[in-house]
N, C-alpha and C positions, 0 to 999 in steps of 0.2 A: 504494500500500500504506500503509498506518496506523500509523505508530508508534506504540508503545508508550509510554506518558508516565514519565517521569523521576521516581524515587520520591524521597523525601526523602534520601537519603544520597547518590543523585545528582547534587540537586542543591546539596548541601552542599558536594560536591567540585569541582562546575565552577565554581563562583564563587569558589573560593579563588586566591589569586595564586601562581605559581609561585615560588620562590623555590631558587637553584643552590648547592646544597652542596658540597662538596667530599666526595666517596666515595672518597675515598684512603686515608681513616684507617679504622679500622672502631669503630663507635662503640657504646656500649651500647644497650641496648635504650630507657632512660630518654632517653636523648641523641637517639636517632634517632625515638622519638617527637615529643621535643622539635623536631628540627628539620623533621620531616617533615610535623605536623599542628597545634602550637603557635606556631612560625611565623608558618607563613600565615595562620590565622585570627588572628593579633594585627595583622600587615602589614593585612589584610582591614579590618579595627575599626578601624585607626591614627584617621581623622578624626572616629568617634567617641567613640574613647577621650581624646582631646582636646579637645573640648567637653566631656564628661562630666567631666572633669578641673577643666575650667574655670569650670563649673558650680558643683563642689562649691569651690572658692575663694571664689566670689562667695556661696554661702550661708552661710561662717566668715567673712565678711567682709576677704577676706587681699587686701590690693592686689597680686596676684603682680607686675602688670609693672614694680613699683618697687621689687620685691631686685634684689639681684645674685647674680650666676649660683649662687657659692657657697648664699645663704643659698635661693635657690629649690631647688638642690638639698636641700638640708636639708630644706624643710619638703616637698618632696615623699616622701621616707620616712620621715618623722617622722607625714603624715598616713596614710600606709600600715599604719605602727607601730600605732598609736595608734587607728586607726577601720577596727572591724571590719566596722563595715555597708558601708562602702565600699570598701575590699576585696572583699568577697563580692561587690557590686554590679560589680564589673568581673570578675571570677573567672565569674564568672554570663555574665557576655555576651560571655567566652571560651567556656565549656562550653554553650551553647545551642547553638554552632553545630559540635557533635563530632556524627560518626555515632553510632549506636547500638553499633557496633564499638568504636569511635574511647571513648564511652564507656565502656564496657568496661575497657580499659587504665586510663582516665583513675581509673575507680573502686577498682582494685586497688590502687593507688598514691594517693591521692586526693591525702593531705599534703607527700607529696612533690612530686607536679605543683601543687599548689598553690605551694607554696614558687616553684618556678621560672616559673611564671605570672606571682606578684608582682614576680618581678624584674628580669625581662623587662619587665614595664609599667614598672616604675621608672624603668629605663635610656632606654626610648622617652619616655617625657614627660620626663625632665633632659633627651636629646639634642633634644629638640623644642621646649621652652617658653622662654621670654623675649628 
């Protein structure tokens, strides 16, 4: 028998990583997006959100590997701050990989998921870089 081929939102979903929440607490609707679908697609991204990262240092000329922890943290939300194109450019290759659904929310909310998208990346490039 022939299976049916996997439309884009199914395949959006099987290649995401599982990631175990804790369902004890009951969480907002914002929150449980958050950890249900924001998540995994940044888990998913991790190694190229990290080259991308790395990238953009090498093009401001920043020798990241020769701060110290403090000032690397610093200048990674200070370039967050500070450059909107680059921001978007990861916020972007967060939201490519929403369902059409998954969009939906994302768009109702847009500034707030944003907000928590950057911060999210923040936290993963300090705990990850130098």
């Amino acid at each position: 028998m022939k299976r049916k081929p996997m439309n884009r939102s199914e395949k959006l979903l099987a290649c995401r990583p599982s990631i175990i929440i804790d369902d004890a607490k009951k969480s907002r609707p914002e929150e449980d997006f958050q950890n249900r679908v924001l998540r995994p697609i940044l888990k998913f991204q991790n190694d190229l959100f990290l080259k991308m990262f790395m990238q953009v240092c090498e093009s401001y000329k920043i020798s990241f590997g020769t701060l110290t922890k403090p000032e690397q943290e610093e200048r990674i939300e200070r370039l967050f701050q500070k450059d909107a194109k680059l921001k978007a450019l990861f916020i972007g290759a967060v939201i490519s990989l929403l369902t059409v659904d998954e969009y939906e929310v994302y768009a109702a909310q847009q500034n707030h998921f944003n907000k928590r998208i950057t911060q999210m990346l923040i936290e993963r490039l300090k705990d990850q870089t130098g």
